[in-house]
Structures are given as C-alpha cells and as structure tokens.
C-alpha positions in Angstrom: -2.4 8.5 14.9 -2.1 5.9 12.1 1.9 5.5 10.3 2.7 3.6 7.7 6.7 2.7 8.4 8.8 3.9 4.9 11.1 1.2 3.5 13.9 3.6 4.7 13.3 3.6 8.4 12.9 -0.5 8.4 16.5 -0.5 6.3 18.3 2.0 8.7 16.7 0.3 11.6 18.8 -3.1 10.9 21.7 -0.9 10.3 23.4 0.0 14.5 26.4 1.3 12.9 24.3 3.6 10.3 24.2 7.8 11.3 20.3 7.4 11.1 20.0 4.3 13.2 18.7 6.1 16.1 16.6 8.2 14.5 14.6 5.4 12.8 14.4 3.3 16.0 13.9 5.9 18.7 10.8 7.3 16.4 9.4 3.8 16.1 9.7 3.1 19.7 7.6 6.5 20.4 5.1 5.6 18.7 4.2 1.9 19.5 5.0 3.6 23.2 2.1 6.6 22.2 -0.4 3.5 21.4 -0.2 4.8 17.8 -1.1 2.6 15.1 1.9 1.6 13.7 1.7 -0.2 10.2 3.7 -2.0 7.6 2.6 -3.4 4.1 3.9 -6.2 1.9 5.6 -3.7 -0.5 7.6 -2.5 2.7 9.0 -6.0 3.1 10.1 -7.0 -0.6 11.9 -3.1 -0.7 13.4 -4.6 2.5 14.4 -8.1 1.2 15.6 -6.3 -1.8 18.6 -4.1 -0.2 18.9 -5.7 2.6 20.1 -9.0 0.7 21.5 -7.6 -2.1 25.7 -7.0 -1.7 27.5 -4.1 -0.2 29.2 -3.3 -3.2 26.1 -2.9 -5.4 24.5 -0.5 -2.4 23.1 -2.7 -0.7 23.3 -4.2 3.1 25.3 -7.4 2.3 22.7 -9.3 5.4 22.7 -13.5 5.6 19.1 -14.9 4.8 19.0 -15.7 8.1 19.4 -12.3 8.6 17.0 -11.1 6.5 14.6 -13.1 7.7 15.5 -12.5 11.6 15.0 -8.8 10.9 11.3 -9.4 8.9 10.3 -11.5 12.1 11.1 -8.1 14.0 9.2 -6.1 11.8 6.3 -8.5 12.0 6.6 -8.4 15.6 6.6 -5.0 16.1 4.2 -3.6 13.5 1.3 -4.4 12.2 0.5 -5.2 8.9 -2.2 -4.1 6.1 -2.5 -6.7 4.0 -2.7 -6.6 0.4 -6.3 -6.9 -0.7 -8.0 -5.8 -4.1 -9.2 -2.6 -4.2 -5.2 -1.7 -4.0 -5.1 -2.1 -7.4 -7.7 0.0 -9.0 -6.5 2.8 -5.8 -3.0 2.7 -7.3 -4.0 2.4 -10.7 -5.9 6.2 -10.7 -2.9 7.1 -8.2 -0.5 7.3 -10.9 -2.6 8.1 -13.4 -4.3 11.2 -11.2 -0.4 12.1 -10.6 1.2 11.3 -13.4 3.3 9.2 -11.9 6.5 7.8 -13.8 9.6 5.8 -12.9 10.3 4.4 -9.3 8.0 6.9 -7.7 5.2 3.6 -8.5 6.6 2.5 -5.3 5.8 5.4 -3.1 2.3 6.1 -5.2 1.5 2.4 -4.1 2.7 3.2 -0.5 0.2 6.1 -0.5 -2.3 3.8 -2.3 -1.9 1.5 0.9 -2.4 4.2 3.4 -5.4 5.3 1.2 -7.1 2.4 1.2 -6.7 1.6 5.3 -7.2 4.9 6.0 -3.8 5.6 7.2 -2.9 9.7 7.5 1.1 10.0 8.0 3.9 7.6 6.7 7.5 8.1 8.7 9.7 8.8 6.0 13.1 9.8 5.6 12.6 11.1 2.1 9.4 13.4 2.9 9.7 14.9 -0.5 8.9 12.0 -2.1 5.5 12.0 -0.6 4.9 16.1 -1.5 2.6 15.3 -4.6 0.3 13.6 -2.4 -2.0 16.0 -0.3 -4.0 13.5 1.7 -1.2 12.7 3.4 1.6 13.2 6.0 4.6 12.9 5.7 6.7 12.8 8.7 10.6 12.7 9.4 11.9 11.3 12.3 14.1 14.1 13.5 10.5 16.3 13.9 8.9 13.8 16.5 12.0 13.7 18.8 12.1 16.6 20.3 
C-alpha cells in the first residue's frame, strides 16, 4: 500500500502528552513495519512548521526551532518524500476547479493533487471527511488499522 502521512498525524506525533499521540505513532510504525510505502510531501512540512512554531496561546505547539527542526529530521528519516515537481500545478489547478474547491480545503485538494500525481491510493488522516469529495482516494483513520 502507498500513504501519504496528513499534516495531523506528523503534528500529534510530536505531541507524547496529546490523547492522539498513540494513535498517530502506533499507525505509522505499522506501516513502515508492513513495508508499506509511507510518504510525505513539502506541503506536509510547511503545515508542520506552521503550528508547530507558532505559540500555544494562538493554537499552536509553542516547539523551539531547534525543535522544529529535530522533529522535520524525524520525519525525513522515517518517510519518504514526493517531491514537488510540475505537473502538481496544472493537477491541482483542475483539482479545485473539478471540485469547486474554496477556502482552506486548497490544502487538502493539493494533498490529493500530490497523491494523484505519484500515484498514491490512501492518505492517514485524522480528519477523513475532509478527503470525502475526492473518490480516487482513501482516506484512512488511524483507529481503523489498529485493531
């Protein structure tokens, strides 16, 4: 099987003390176990940066830059990544214009856009209903691949 990695696992995955923690890391651990291809993008990593460095307060995770960046090296480590190339663009471009896409939801159409392009099936998601609109694709939560 071929996973994208959602934004939201990486985030609760640098977050021990978070009620999801386990969830995220256990699932990504089964798969790079499984020999799945297990992938992350460059849009993954600036979502990342984004909450991870922004404060507490304003939602976010409050982390160091050295943090930050200790956590991207684990990611790199661990995953592998599809790098941005450019038929991305014209994908994502008739992606949102296919789905009418508005708002924030760019950043999951460009996910998808990602997976279309590499030929990537499922993404591991917390937020499965984000990904709904988008047939081609599976969306998986973590709780469903533990038992």
């Amino acid at each position: 099987m071929r996973v994208l990695v959602d934004t939201n696992i990486l985030l609760r995955s640098a977050q021990p003390n978070h009620p999801l923690f386990h969830q995220a890391t256990h699932t990504v651990s089964k798969l790079i176990r499984q020999k799945d291809a297990v992938f992350f993008c460059s849009q993954n990593i600036a979502e990342f940066w984004n909450v991870a460095t922004r404060p507490a307060d304003l939602n976010g995770l409050g982390l160091s830059h050295e943090e930050v960046l200790q956590e991207v090296g684990s990611i790199e480590t661990l995953l592998t990544l599809l790098p941005d190339i450019p038929a991305i663009y014209a994908a994502w471009k008739e992606i949102v214009r296919d789905h009418k896409v508005r708002g924030v939801k760019v950043y999951d159409a460009r996910l998808v856009t990602t997976m279309n392009v590499y030929a990537v099936e499922s993404v591991l998601t917390f937020n499965a209903a984000d990904f709904k609109r988008y047939s081609n694709i599976t969306a998986l939560h973590p709780s469903s691949m533990l038992a």
